[in-house]
N, C-alpha and C positions, 0 to 999 in steps of 0.2 A: 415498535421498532427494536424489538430485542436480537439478541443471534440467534440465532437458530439451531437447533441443535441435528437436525436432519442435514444439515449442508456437509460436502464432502469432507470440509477444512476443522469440523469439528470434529477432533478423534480426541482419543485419550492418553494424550501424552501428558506427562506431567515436566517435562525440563520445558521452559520458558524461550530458549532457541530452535529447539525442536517444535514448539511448538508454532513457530515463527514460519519455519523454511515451513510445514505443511500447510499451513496457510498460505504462502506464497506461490505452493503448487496448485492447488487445488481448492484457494477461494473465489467464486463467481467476480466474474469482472468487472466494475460498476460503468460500462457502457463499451457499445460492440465496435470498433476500430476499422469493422472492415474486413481485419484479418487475425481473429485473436487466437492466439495458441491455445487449444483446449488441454484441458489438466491430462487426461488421459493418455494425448502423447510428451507428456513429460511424466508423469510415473513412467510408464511404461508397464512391462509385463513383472516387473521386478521391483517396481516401487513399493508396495504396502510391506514386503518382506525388509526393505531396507532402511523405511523410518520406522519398522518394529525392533530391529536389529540395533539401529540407533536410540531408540529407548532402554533396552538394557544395557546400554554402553555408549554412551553420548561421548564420550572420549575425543574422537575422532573429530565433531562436530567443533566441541569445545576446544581444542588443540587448534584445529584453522583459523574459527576467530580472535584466538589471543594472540596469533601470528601478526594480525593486522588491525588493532581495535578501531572501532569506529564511534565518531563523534556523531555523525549526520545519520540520519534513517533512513533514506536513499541509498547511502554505502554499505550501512549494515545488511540492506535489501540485496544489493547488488552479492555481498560475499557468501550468505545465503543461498543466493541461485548460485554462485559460479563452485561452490562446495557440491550442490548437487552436480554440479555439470561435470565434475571429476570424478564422482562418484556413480552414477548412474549407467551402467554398462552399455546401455544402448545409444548415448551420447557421448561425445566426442568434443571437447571444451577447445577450441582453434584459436580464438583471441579475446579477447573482452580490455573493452573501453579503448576501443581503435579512434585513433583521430585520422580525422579528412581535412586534411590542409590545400591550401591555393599554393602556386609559384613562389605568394608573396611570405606565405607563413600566416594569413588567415587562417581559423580553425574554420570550416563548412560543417561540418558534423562529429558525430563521434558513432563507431559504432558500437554499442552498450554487449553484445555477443554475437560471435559469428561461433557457430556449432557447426556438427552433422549428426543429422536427428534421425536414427535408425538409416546412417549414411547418407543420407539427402543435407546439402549444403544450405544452410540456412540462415540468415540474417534476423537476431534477437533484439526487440528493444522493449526494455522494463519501464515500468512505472507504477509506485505503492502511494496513491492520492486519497486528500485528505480535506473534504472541501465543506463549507456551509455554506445553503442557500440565504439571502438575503432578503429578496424580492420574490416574483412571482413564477419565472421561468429561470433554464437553465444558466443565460448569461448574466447570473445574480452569483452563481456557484462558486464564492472565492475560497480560499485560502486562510486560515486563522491568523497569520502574519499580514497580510494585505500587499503579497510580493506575486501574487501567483492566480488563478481564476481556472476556471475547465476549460474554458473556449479557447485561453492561450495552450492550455497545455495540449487539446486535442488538436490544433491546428501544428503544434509544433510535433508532435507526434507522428501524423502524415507525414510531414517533409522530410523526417528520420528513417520511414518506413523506406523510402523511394532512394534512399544513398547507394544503395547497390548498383542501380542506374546512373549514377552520376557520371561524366563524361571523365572525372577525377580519379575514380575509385579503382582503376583498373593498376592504379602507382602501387595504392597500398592492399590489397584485395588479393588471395591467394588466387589462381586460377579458376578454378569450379565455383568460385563465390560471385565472380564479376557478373551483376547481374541476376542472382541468386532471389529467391523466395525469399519476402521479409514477415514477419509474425512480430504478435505484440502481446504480452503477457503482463495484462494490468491486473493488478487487486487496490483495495482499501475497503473507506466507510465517508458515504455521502452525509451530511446532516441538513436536518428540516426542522422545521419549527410548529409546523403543521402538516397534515396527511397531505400529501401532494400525488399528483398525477403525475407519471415520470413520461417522456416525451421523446421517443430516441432518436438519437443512438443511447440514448439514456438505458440501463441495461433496466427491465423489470424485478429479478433477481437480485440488484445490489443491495451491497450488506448500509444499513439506513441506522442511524442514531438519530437523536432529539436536539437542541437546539432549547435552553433555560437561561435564562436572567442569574447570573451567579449569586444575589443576594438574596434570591425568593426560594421556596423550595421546590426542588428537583424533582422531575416528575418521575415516580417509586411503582414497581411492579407489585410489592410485596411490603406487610409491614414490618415483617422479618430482614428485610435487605441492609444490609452494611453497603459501606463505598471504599473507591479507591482513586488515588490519583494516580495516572499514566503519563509517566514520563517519556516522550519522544521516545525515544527508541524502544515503549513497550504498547507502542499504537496500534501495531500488527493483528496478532492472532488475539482473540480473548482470554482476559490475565483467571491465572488459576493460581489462588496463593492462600499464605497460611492464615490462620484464623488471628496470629499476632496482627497481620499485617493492615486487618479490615479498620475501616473506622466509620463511626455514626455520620449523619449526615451533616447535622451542625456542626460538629467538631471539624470537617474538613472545609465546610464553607469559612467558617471562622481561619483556618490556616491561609485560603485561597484569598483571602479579604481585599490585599496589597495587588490582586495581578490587572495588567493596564492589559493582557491580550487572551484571548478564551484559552482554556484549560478542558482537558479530555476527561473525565469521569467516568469510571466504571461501574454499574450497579453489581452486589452480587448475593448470592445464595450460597448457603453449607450445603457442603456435599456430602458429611453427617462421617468425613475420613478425619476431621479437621482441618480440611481446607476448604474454601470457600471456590466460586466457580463465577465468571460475568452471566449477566442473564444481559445486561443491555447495556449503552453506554453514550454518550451525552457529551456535548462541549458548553458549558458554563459560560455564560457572556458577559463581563464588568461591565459598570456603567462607562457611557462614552466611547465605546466601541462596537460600530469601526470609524477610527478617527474620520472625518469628514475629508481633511486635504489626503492624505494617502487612497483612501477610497476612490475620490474621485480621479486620481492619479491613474489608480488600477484602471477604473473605466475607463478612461479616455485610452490606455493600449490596446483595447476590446476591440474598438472602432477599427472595423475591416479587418476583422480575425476570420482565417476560413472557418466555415461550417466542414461537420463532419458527416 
């Protein structure tokens, strides 16, 4: 369950945000939506020239984000794309994070982008997930916090997709969007605990982690590998960092000793420049989780979730 290095998203960049946004263009979708934005109309004809450009000059990059920092990884995901979306010649950035309100001031929706993609009007919804199976099929696939599951998020997903038809949408909705083509541009990393058979909409493709007992040891490509902890906002693309930054295996389970909810782990290998590189990566599970009352909380919202 390592990354891969043949996948689009794995280039060589070395800035850590840059290395994020191409990941978010251009990593395989961990399951198919229906309607999912493939990467090659969001490069475009000018993409590879313009995260080369932003490799010798991240400038640009780094200046947008510090404009607005982000605490959540959702947001950071979100400013990511909508930086591409000003930058990419063949798009057209119209709104992002539209809300769909009722008479009464209920929220109905939001729409996460509305663009014009090579001029065709087009309704964008994100989503960068982050799931581990539990059980034996999909509707096991929660969330490391125990706030979220796939089956909620794929069914809520749908109903986002279809807001352009809303009988509402036409209040807030530029003209040529009412109605409009919706697309959905998901990335992340599924975790298993065992070789599983993925079952779709399950994408065959998606990017796969492991699933280990945080007190036992971690399952190792190599007996060369050092580790890393990733911290929420560097869950994204796979971490490329200095050789200060690596630590032995035991020394970080010994740091991780204290956490009540899994933790993301990196494996990694020298790339022999003095930095090191992910080869795979892992969510470490304390004992006693997943608390029993919140678990069965999560399940019981499962109950009569649409299928996708």
């Amino acid at each position: 369950m390592a990354a891969n290095p043949d996948c689009g998203f794995y280039l060589p960049y070395t800035q850590p945000a840059l290395r994020d946004l191409a990941f978010l263009l251009t990593a395989p979708a961990p399951w198919d939506s229906g309607c999912n934005l493939s990467p090659q109309r969001l490069l475009g004809p000018d993409g590879p020239a313009l995260l080369a450009a932003l490799e010798q000059d991240p400038g640009p990059l780094v200046h947008w984000l510090a404009k607005q920092p982000c605490l959540r990884l959702g947001r950071y995901a979100e400013r990511l794309l909508a930086f591409w979306f000003h930058l990419a010649p063949h798009i057209e950035l119209v709104a992002a994070n539209l809300p769909l309100q009722d008479a009464s001031g209920r929220t109905i929706g939001e729409f996460d982008f509305l663009i014009r993609l090579d001029g065709e009007p087009l309704h964008v919804e994100t989503a960068s997930k982050f799931y581990l199976q539990l059980g034996e099929g999909p509707d096991s696939l929660v969330g490391p916090s125990l706030r979220d599951a796939w089956l909620l998020k794929a069914g809520k997903l749908q109903a986002q997709l279809q807001l352009s038809r809303h009988p509402l949408a036409r209040r807030v909705l530029p003209p040529d969007f009412i109605g409009c083509a919706s697309q959905a541009r998901l990335a992340g990393w599924f975790f298993y605990s065992r070789p599983t058979r993925l079952v779709p909409p399950l994408a065959a493709d998606q990017l796969q982690g492991w699933i280990s007992p945080l007190l036992q040891p971690w399952p190792a490509t190599s007996p060369a590998s050092r580790w890393l902890w990733l911290s929420r906002l560097s869950w994204l693309a796979p971490a490329r960092v200095a050789e200060a930054e690596v630590r032995e295996q035991h020394s970080l389970r010994q740091e991780l000793h204290q956490a009540v909810v899994p933790q993301l782990v990196a494996e990694l290998l020298p790339l022999g420049d003095g930095y090191w590189e992910e080869v795979a990566r892992g969510f470490v599970v304390p004992p006693g989780w997943p608390e029993a009352t919140r678990l069965q909380a999560l399940m019981a919202s499962l109950q009569g979730s649409p299928a996708t």
